[in-house]
C-alpha positions, 0 to 999 in steps of 0.5 A: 669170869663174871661174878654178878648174881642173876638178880644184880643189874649191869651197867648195859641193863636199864631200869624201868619204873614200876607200873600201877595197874587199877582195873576199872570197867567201861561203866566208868567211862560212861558214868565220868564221860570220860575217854580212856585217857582223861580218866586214867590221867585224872586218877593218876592227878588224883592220886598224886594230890592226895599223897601230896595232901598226907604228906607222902609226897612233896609237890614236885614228887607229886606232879612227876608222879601224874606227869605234870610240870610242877607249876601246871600242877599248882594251877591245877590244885588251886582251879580245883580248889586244893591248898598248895601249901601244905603246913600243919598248924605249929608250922603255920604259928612259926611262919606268922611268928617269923614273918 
């Protein structure tokens, strides 16, 4: 007899990720001149760059985030002019004091 518990998954399960739903309304998509895709796939660079700004994710957690290649998201931060090198101030001091 099986012993797993309802919530316990088994090896023939396969886990999914979590989704994140934001509604949004057509006046969206007129305002930004956007399609459906391009805003949504936008917001989710977005996201992925600002948790990358906070620290929250690495670079390659926040290009697997919006679904990029993690050197197509560089390009995409530097054409758009965010900083891909993430340091602090101490941490800068210690490059230039190693170097």
């Amino acid at each position: 007899m099986n012993n797993l518990s309802k919530n316990s998954i088994t090896v023939n399960q396969k886990k999914t990720a979590p989704v994140l739903s934001i509604p949004y309304s057509n006046d969206l998509l007129i305002a930004t001149s956007q399609t459906k895709e391009a805003l949504e796939q936008e917001l989710s660079f977005l996201l992925a760059v600002k948790l990358f700004e906070l620290r929250r994710l690495t670079l390659g957690k926040a290009a697997e985030l919006c679904g990029m290649k993690k050197l197509n998201f560089m390009n995409e931060m530097g054409r758009m002019g965010i900083p891909v090198i993430n340091l602090d101030d101490d941490q800068i001091r210690d490059e230039l004091k190693n170097a």
